[in-house]
C-alpha positions in Angstrom: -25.5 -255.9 -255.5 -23.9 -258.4 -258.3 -21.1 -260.4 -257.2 -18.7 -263.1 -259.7 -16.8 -266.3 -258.0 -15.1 -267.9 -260.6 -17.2 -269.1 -263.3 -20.8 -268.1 -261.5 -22.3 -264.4 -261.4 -25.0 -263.4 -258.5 -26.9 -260.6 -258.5 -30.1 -259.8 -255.5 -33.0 -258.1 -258.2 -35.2 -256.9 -254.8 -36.8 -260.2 -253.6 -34.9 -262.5 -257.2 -31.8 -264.1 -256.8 -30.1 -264.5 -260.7 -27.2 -266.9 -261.0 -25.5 -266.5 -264.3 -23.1 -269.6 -265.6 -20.3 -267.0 -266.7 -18.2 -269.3 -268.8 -18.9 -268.4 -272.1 -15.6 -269.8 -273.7 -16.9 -273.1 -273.3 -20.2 -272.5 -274.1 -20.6 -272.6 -270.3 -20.2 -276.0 -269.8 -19.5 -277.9 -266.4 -16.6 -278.5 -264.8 -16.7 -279.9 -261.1 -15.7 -277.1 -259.4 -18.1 -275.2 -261.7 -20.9 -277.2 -260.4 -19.8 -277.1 -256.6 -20.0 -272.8 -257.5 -23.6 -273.6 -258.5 -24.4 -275.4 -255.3 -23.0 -272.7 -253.6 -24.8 -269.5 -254.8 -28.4 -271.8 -255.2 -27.9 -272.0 -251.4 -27.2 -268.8 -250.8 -30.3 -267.5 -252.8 -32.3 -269.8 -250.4 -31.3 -267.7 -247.9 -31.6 -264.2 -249.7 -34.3 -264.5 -251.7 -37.6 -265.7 -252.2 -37.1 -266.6 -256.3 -34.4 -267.1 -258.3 -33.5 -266.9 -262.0 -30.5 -269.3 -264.0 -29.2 -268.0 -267.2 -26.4 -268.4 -269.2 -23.5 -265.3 -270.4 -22.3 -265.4 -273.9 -24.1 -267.5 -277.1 -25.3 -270.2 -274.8 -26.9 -271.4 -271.8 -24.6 -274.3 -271.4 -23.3 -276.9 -273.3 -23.2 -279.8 -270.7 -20.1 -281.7 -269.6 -16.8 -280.5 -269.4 -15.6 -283.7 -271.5 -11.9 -282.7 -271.4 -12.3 -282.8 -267.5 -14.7 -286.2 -267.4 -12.1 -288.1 -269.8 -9.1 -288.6 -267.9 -11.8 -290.0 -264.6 -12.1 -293.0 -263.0 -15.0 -295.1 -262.6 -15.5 -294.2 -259.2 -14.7 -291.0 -259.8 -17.1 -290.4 -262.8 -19.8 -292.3 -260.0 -18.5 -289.4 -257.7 -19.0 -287.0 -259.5 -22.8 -287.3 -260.9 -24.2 -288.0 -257.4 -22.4 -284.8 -256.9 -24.7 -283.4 -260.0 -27.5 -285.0 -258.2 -26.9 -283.4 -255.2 -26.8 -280.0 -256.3 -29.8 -280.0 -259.0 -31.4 -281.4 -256.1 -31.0 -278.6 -254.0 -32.7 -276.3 -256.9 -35.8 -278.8 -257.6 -36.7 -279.5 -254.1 -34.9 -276.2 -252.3 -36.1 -273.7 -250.3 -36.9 -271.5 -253.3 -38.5 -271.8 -257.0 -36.3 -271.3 -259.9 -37.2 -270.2 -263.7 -34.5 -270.8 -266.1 -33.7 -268.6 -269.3 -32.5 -270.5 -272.2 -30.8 -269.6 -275.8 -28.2 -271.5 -277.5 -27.4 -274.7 -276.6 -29.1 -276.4 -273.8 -27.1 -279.9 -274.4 -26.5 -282.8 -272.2 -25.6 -281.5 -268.7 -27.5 -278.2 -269.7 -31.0 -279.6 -270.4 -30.7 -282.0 -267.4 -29.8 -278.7 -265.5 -32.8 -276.5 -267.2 -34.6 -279.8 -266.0 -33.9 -279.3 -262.8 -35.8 -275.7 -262.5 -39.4 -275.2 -262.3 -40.3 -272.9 -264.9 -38.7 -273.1 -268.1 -38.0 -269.6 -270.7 -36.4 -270.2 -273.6 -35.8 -268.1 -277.0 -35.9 -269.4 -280.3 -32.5 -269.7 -280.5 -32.0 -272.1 -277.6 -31.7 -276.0 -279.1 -31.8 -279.1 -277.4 -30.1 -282.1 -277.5 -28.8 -285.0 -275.2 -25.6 -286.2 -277.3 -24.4 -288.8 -274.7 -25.2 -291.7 -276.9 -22.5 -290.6 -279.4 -19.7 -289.2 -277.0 -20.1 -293.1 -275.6 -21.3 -292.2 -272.1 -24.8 -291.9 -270.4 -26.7 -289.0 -268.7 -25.2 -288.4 -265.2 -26.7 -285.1 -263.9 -30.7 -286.6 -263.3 -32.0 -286.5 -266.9 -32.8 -290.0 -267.0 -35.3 -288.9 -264.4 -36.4 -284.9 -264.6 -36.0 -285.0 -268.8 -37.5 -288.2 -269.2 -40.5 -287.2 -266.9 -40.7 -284.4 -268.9 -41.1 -284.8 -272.7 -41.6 -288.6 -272.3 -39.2 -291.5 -272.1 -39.4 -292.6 -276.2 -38.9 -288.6 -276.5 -35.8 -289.2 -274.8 -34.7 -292.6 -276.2 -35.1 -291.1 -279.8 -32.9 -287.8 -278.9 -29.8 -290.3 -277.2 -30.0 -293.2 -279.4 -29.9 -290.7 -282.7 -28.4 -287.4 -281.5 -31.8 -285.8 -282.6 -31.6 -281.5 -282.2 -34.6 -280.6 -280.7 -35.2 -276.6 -281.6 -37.4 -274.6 -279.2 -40.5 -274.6 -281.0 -40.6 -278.6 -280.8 -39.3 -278.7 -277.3 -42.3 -276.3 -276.5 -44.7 -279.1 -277.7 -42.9 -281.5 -275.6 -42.9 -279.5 -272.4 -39.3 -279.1 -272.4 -40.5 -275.7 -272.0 -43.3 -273.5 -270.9 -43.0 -270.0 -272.6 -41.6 -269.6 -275.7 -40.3 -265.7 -276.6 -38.0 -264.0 -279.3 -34.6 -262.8 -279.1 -33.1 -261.3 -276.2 -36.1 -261.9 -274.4 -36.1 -264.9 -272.3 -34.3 -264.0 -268.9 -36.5 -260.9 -268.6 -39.4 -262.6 -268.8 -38.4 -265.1 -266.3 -37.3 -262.4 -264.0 -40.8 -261.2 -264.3 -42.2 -264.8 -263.6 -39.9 -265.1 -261.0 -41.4 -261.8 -259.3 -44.7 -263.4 -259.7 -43.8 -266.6 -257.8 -41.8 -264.2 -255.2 -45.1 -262.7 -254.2 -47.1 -265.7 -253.5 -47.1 -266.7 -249.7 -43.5 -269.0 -248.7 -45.2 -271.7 -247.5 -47.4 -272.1 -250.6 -44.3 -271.8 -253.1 -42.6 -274.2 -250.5 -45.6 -276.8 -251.0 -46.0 -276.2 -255.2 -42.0 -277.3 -255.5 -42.0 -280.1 -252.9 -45.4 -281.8 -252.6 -46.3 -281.9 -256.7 -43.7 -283.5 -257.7 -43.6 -286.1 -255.1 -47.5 -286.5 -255.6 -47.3 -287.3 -259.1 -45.0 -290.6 -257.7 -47.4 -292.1 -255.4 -50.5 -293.5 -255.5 -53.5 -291.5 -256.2 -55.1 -291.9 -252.9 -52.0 -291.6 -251.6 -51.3 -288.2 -253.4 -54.9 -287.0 -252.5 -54.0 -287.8 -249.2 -50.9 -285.7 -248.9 -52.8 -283.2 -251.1 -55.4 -283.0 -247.9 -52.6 -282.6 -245.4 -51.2 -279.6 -247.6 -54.4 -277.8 -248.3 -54.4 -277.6 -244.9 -51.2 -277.3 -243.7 -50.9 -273.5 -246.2 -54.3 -272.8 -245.5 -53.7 -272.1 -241.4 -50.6 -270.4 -241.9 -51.1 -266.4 -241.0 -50.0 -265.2 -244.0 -52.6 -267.4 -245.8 -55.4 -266.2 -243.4 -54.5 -262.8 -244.0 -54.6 -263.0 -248.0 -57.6 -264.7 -247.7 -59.2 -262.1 -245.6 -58.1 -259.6 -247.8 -59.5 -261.4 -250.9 -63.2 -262.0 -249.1 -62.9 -258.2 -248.4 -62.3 -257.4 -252.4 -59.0 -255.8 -251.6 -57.0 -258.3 -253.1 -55.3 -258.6 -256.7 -57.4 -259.8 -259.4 -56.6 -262.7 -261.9 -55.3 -261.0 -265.0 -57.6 -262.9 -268.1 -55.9 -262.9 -271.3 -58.1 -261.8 -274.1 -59.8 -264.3 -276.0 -57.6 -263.7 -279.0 -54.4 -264.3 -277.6 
């Protein structure tokens, strides 16, 4: 059933949460209460599903900042207020459940380090990409100077905020900005059906993919291979692992779809 608080749509798609940023006269971009809604339905699609899916409604995925709201702040408010960011993306990076964003129109500023903060990225080749903060005189304060960076590359990143460099989706694809690139229209139904795919793996494996990688890639590598160990074996005695494995020694489980060699 689809529910709409304020600027934030929510919709349960069997086991897929999607959370649509339903501000579309502002390109969808983020005010603090908008970001508190955020919070609040990536919580409650923790509890309700096992995969969710963030788009945006209108032309755009999301524009960033509300800059009429972040003008009039304090210092200590404006500190406030991105550890709030921080708080929130955190809770869809290292949640309970895996996200896949769609993306057209403008992902810019707050909306890239948002798109940055999901798993899986979609995008159409509408979607652009820029980090503007450089020339509004203010820094990145929703986690891009970590998740973006670690993604296309810090000089990436220093080029696009020192020069207000547009990014389209074909050259954010190279960068790994993104992982699937489709046309128009397409992008939130095919992370709906990625989403699906990542619903129907086993909890505690999804739980480990979005956690332990991410945290690996910090550390040390026999650290890493270390905590690797622990979580090979951590998924690997859980029932519903020993069941999917039985199932797969017995040949009744699903095969591995190979693409065709020309594709």
């Amino acid at each position: 059933m689809a529910s709409s608080t304020g600027h934030v749509t929510y919709e349960i798609d069997g086991d897929v949460a999607l959370l649509g940023l339903n501000r579309p006269e502002k390109r969808n971009a983020i005010s603090d209460a908008f970001v508190i809604e955020i919070g609040e339905a990536v919580a409650r699609a923790g509890k309700e599903a096992k995969a969710g899916v963030l788009f945006g409604h209108g032309d755009h995925f999301c524009a960033g900042l509300d800059l009429a709201e972040h003008v009039s702040k304090t210092a200590a408010e404006g500190v406030q207020g991105s550890r709030r960011w921080h708080a929130i993306f955190a809770t869809i990076e290292h949640g309970a459940i895996p996200w896949i964003s769609a993306l057209h129109g403008a992902v810019v500023g707050g909306g890239l380090e948002l798109a940055a903060s999901t798993h899986i990225r979609v995008a159409e080749k509408s979607a652009f990409f820029a980090l503007p903060e450089g020339q509004r005189g203010i820094f990145v304060g929703g986690g891009g100077s970590v998740r973006a960076a670690r993604l296309m590359g810090l000089a990436r990143m220093t080029d696009m905020m020192l020069t207000g460099r547009v990014v389209s989706a074909e050259q954010a694809e190279k960068w790994n900005l993104l992982q699937y690139l489709v046309g128009p229209g397409e992008a939130r139904e095919k992370a709906v059906a990625l989403a699906r795919q990542a619903a129907s793996n086993a909890s505690l494996s999804n739980y480990a993919i979005i956690h332990a990688l991410p945290r690996i890639q910090d550390m040390a590598e026999s650290d890493g291979l270390f905590v690797e160990s622990l979580m090979a074996s951590l998924t690997a005695t859980n029932p519903e692992a020993e069941q999917r494995l039985r199932e797969f020694l017995e040949k009744r489980a699903k095969r591995l779809a190979i693409p065709d060699r020309d594709s």
